[in-house]
Backbone as XML, in Angstrom:
<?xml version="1.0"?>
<chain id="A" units="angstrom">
  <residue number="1" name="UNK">
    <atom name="N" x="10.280" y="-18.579" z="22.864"/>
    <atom name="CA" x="11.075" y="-17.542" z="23.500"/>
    <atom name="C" x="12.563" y="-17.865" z="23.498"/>
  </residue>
  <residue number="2" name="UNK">
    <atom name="N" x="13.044" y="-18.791" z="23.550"/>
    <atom name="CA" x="14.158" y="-19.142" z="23.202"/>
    <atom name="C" x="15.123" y="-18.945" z="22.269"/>
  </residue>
  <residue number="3" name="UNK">
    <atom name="N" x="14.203" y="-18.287" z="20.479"/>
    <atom name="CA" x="14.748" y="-18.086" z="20.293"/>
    <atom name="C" x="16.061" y="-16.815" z="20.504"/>
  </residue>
  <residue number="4" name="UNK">
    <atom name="N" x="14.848" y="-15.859" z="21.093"/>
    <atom name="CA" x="15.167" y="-14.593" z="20.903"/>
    <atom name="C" x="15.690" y="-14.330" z="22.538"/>
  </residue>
  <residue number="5" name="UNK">
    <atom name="N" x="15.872" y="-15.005" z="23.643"/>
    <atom name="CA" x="16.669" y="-14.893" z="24.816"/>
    <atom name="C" x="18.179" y="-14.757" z="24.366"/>
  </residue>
  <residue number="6" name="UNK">
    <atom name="N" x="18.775" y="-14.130" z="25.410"/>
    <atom name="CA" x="20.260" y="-14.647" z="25.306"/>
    <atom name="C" x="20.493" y="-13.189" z="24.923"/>
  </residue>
  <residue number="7" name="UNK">
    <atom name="N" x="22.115" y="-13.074" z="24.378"/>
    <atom name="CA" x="22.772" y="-12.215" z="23.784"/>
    <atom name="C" x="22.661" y="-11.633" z="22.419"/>
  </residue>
  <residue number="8" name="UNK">
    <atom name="N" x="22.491" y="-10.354" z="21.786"/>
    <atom name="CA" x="22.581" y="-10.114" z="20.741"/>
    <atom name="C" x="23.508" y="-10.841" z="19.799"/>
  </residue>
  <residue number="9" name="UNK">
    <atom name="N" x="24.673" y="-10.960" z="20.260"/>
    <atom name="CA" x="25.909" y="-11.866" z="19.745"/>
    <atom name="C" x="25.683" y="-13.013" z="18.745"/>
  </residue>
  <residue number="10" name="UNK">
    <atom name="N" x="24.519" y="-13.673" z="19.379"/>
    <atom name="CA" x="24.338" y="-15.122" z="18.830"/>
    <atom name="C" x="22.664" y="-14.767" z="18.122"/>
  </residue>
  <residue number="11" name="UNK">
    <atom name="N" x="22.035" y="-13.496" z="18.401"/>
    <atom name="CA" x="20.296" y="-14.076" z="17.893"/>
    <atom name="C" x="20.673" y="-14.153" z="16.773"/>
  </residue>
  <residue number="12" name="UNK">
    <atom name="N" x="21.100" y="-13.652" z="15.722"/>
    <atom name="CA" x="20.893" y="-14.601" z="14.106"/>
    <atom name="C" x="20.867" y="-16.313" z="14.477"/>
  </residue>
  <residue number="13" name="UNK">
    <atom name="N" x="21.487" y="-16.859" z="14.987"/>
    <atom name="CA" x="21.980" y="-18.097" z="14.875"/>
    <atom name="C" x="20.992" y="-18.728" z="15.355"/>
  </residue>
  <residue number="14" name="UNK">
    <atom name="N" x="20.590" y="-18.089" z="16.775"/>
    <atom name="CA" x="19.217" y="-18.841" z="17.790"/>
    <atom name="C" x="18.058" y="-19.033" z="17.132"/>
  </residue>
  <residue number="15" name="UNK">
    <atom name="N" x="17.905" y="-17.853" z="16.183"/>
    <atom name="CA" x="16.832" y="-17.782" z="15.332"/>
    <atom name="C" x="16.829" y="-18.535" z="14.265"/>
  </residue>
  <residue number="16" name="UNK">
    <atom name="N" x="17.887" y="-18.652" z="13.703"/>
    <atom name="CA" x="17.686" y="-19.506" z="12.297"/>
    <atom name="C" x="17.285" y="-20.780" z="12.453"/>
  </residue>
  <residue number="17" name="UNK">
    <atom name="N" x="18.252" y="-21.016" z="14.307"/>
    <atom name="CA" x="18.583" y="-22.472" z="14.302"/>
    <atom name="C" x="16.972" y="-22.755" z="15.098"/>
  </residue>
  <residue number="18" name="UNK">
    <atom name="N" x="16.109" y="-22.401" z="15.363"/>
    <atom name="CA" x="15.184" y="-22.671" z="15.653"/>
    <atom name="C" x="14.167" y="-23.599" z="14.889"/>
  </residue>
  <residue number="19" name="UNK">
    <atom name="N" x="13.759" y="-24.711" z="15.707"/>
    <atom name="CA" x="13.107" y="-25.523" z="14.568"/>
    <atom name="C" x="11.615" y="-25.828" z="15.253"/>
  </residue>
  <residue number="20" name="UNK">
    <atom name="N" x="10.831" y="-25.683" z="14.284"/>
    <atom name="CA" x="9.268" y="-25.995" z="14.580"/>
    <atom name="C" x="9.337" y="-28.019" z="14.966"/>
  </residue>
  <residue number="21" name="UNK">
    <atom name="N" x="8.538" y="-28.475" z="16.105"/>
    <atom name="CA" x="8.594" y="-30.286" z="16.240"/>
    <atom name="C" x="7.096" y="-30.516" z="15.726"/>
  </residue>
  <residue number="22" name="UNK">
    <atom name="N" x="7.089" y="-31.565" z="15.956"/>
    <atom name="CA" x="5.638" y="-32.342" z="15.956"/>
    <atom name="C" x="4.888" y="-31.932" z="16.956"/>
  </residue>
  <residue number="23" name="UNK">
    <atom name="N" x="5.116" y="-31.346" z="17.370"/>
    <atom name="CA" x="3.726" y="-30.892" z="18.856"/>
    <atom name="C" x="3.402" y="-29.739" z="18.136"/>
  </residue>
  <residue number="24" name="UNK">
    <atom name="N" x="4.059" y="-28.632" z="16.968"/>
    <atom name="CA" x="3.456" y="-27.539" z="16.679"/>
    <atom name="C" x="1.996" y="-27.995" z="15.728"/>
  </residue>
  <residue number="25" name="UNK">
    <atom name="N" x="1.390" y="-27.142" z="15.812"/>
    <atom name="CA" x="0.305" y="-27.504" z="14.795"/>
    <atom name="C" x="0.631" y="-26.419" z="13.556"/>
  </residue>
  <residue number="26" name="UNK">
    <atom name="N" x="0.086" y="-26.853" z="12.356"/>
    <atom name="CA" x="0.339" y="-25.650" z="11.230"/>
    <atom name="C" x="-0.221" y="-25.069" z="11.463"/>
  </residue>
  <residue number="27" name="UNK">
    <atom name="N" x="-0.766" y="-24.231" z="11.878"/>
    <atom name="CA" x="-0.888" y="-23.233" z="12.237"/>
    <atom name="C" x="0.325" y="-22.140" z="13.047"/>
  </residue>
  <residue number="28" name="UNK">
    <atom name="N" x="0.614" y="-23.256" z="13.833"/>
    <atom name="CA" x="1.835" y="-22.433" z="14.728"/>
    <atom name="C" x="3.392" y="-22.843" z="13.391"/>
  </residue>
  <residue number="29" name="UNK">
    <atom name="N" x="3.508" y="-23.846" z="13.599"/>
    <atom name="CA" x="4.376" y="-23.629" z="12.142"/>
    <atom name="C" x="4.862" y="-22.430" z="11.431"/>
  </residue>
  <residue number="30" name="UNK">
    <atom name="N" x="3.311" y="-22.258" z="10.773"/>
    <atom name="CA" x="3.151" y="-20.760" z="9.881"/>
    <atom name="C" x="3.963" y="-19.970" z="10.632"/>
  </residue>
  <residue number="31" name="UNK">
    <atom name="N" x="3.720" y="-19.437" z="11.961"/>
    <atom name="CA" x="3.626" y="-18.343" z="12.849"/>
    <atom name="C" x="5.088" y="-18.018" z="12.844"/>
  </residue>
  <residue number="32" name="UNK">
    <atom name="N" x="5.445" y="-19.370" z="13.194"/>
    <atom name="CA" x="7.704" y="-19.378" z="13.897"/>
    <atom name="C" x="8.223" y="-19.155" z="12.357"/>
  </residue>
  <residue number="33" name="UNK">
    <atom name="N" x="7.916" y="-19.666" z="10.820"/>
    <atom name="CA" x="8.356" y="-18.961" z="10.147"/>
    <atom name="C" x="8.013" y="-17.469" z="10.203"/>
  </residue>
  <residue number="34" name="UNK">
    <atom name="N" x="6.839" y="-17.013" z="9.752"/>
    <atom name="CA" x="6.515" y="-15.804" z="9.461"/>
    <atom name="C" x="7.519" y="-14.884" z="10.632"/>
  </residue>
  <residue number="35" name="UNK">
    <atom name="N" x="7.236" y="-15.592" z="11.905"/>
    <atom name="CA" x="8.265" y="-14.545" z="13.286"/>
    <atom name="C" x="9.923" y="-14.854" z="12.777"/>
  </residue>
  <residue number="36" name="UNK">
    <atom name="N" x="10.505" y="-15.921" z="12.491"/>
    <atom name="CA" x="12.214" y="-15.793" z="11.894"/>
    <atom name="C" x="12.177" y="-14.906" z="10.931"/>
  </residue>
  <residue number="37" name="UNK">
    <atom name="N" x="11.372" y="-14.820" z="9.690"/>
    <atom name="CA" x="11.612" y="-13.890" z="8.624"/>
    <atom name="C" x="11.657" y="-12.597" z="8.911"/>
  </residue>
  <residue number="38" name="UNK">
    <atom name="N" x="10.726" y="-12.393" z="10.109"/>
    <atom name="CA" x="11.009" y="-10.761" z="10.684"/>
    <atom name="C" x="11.608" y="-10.558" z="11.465"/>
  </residue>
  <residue number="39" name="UNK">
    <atom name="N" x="12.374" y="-11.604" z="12.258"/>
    <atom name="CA" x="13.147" y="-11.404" z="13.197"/>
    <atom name="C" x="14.762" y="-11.393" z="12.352"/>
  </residue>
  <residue number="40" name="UNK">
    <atom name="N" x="14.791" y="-12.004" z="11.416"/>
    <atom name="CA" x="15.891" y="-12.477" z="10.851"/>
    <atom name="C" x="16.314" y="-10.787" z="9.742"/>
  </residue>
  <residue number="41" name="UNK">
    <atom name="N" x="14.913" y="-10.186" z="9.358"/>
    <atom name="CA" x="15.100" y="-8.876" z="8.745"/>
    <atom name="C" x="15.328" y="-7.766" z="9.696"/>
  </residue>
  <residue number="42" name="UNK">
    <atom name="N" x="14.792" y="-8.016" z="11.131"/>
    <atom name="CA" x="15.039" y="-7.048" z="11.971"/>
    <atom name="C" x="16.769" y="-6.737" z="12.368"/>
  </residue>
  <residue number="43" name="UNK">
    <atom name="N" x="17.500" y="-7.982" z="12.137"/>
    <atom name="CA" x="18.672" y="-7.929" z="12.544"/>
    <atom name="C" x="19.640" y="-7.122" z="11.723"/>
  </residue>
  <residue number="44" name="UNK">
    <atom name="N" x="18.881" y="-7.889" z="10.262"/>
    <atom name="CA" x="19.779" y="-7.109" z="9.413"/>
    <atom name="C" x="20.089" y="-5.471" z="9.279"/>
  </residue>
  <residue number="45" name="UNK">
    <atom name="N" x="18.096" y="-5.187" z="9.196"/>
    <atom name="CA" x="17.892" y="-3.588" z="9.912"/>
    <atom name="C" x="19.015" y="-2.782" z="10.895"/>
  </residue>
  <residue number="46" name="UNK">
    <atom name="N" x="19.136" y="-3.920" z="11.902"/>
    <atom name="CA" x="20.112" y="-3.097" z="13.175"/>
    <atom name="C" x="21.804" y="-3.381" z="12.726"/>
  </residue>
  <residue number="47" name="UNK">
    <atom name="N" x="21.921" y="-4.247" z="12.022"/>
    <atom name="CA" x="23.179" y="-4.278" z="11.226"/>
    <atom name="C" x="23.832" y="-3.193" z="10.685"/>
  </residue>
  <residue number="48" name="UNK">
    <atom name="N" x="22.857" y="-3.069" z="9.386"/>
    <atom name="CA" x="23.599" y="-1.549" z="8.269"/>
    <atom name="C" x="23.966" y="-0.487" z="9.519"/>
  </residue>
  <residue number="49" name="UNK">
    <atom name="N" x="24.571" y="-0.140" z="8.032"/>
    <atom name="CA" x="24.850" y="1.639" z="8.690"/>
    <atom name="C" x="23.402" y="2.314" z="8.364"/>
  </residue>
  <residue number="50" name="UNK">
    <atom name="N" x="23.993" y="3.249" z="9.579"/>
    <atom name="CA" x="22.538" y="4.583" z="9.593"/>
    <atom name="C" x="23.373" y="5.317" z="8.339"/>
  </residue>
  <residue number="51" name="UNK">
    <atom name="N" x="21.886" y="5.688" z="7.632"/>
    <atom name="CA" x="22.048" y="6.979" z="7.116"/>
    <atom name="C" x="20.972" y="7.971" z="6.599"/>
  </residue>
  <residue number="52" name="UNK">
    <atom name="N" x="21.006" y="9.330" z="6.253"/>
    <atom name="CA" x="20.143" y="10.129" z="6.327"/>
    <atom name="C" x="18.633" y="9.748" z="5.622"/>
  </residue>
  <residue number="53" name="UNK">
    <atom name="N" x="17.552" y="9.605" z="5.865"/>
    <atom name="CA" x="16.440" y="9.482" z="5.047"/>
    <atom name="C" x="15.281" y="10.576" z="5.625"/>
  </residue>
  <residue number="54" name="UNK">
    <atom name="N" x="16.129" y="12.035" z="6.060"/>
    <atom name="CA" x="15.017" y="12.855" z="5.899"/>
    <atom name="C" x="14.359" y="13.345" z="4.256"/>
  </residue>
  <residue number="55" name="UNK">
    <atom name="N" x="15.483" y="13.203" z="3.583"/>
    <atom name="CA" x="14.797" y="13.459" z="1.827"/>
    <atom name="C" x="13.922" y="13.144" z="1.445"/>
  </residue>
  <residue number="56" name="UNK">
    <atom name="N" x="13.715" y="11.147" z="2.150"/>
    <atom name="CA" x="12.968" y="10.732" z="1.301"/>
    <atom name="C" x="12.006" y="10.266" z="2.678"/>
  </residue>
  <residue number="57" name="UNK">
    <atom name="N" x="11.197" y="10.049" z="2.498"/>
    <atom name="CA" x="9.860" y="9.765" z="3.642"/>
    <atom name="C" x="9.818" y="8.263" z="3.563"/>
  </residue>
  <residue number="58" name="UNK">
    <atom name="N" x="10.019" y="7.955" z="2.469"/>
    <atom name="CA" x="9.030" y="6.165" z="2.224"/>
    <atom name="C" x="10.365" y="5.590" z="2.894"/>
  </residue>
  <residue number="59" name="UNK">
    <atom name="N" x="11.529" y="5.892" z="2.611"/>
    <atom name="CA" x="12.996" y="4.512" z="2.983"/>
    <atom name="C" x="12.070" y="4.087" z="4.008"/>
  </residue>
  <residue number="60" name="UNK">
    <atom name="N" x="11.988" y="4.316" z="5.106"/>
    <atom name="CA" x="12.081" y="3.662" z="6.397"/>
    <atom name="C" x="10.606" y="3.126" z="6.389"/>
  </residue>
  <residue number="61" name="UNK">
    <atom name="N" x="9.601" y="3.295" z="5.425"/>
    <atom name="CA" x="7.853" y="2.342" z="5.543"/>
    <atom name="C" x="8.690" y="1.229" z="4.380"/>
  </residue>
  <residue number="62" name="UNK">
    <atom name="N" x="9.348" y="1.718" z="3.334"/>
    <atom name="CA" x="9.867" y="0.187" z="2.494"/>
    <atom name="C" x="11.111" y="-0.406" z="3.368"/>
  </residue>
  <residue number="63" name="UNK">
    <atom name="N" x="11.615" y="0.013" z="3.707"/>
    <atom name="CA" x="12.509" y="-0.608" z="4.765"/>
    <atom name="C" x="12.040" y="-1.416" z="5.976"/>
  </residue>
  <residue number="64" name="UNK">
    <atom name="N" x="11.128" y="-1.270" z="6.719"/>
    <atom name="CA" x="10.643" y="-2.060" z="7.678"/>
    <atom name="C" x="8.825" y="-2.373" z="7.769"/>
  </residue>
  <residue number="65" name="UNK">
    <atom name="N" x="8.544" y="-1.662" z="7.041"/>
    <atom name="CA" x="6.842" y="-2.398" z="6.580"/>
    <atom name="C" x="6.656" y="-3.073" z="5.993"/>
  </residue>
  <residue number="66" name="UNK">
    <atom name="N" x="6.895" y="-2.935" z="4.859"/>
    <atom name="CA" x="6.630" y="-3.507" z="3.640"/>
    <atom name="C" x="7.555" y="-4.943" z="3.516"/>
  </residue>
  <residue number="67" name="UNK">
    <atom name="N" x="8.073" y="-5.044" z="4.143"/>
    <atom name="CA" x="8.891" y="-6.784" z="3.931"/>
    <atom name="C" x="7.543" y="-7.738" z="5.105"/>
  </residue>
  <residue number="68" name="UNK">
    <atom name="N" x="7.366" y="-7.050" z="6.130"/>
    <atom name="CA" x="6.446" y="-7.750" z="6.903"/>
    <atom name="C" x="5.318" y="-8.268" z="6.072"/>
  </residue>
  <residue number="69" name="UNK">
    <atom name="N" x="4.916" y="-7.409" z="5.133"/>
    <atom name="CA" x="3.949" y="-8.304" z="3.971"/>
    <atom name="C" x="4.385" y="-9.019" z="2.670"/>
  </residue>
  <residue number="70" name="UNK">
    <atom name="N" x="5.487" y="-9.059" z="2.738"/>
    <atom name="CA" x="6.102" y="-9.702" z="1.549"/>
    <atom name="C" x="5.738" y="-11.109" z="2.375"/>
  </residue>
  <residue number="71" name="UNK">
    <atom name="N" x="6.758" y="-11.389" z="3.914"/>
    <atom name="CA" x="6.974" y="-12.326" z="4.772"/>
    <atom name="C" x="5.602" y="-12.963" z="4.472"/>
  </residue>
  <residue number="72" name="UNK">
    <atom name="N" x="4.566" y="-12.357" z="5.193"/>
    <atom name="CA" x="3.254" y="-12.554" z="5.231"/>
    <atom name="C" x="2.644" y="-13.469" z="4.132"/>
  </residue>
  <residue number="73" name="UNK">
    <atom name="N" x="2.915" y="-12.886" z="3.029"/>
    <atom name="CA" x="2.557" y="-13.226" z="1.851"/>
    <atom name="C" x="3.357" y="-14.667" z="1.509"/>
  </residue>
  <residue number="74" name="UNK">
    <atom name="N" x="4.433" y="-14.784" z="1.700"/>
    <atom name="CA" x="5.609" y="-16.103" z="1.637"/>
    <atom name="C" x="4.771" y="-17.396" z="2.619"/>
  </residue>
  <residue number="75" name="UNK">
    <atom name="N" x="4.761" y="-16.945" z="3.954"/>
    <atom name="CA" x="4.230" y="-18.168" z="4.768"/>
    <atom name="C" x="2.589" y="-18.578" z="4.542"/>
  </residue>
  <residue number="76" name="UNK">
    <atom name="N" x="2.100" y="-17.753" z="3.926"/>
    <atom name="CA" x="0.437" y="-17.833" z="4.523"/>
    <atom name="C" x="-0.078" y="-17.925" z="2.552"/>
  </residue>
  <residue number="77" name="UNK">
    <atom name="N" x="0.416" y="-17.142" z="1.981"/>
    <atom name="CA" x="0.074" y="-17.418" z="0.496"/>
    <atom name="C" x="-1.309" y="-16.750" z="0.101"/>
  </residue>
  <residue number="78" name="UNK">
    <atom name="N" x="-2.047" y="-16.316" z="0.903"/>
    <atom name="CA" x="-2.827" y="-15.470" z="0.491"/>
    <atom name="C" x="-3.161" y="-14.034" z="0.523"/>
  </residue>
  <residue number="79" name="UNK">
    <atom name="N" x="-1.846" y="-13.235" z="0.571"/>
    <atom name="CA" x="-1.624" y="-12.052" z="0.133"/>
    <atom name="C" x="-0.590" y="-11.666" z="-0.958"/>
  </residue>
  <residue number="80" name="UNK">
    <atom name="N" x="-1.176" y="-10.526" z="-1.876"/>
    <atom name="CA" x="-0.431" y="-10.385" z="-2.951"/>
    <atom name="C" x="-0.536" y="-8.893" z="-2.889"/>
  </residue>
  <residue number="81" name="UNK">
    <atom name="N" x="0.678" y="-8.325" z="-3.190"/>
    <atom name="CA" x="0.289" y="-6.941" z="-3.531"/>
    <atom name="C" x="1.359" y="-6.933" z="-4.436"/>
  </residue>
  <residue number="82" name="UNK">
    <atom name="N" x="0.867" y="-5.074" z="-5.386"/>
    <atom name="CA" x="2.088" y="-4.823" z="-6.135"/>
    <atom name="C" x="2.146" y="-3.489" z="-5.896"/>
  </residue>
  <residue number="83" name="UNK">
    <atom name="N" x="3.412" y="-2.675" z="-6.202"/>
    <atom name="CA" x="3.853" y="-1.195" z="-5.821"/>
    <atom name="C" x="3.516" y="-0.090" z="-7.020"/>
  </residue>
  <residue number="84" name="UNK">
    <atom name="N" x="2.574" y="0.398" z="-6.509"/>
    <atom name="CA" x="2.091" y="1.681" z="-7.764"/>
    <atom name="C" x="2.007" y="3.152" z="-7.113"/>
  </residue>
  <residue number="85" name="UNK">
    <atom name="N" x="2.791" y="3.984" z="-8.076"/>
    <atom name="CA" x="2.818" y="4.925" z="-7.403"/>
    <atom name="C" x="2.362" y="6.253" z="-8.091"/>
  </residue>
  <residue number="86" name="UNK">
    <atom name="N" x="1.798" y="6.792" z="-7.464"/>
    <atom name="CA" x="0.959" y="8.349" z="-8.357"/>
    <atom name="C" x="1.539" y="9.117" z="-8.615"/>
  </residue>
  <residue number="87" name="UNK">
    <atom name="N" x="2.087" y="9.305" z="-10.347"/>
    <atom name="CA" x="2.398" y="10.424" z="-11.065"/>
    <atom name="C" x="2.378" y="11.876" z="-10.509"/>
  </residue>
  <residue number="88" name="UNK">
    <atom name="N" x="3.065" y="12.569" z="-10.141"/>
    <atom name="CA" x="2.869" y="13.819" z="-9.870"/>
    <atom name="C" x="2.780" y="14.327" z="-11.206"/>
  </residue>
  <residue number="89" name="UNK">
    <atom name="N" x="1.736" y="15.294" z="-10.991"/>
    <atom name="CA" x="0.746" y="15.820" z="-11.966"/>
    <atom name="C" x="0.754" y="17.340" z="-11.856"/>
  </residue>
</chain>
């Protein structure tokens, strides 16, 4: 919880600077990466500028879903996907 207490000001930093010790088990390890990578994309999220994505439907599921399984896939190694998309016909 530490990382993410405090001021918006500083969470990039709290977060990065967060370090897993010897009392974590890998398991929890896994976890505090997999949680910085989404915490660390969430920021960026609230960073940009807004802008319109009623046109398109998917921005905002590839914008904030779909990295959660990339992440996923990075710490844990046993997920893979790839992006296919159906021809309109």
């Amino acid at each position: 919880m530490q990382a993410i207490s405090g001021d918006y000001a500083n969470f990039l930093d709290r977060v990065m600077s967060y370090k897993a010790d010897n009392n974590h088990s890998k398991n929890e390890v896994q976890a505090i990466k997999l949680l910085k990578y989404i915490l660390i994309d969430y920021h960026a999220n609230c960073e940009k500028p807004t802008y319109y994505t009623g046109a398109n439907e998917r921005t905002p599921y590839c914008e904030h879903v779909i990295p959660i399984f990339k992440y996923f896939s990075a710490v844990y190694k046993n997920l893979s996907f790839m992006w296919r998309e159906k021809g309109l016909e």
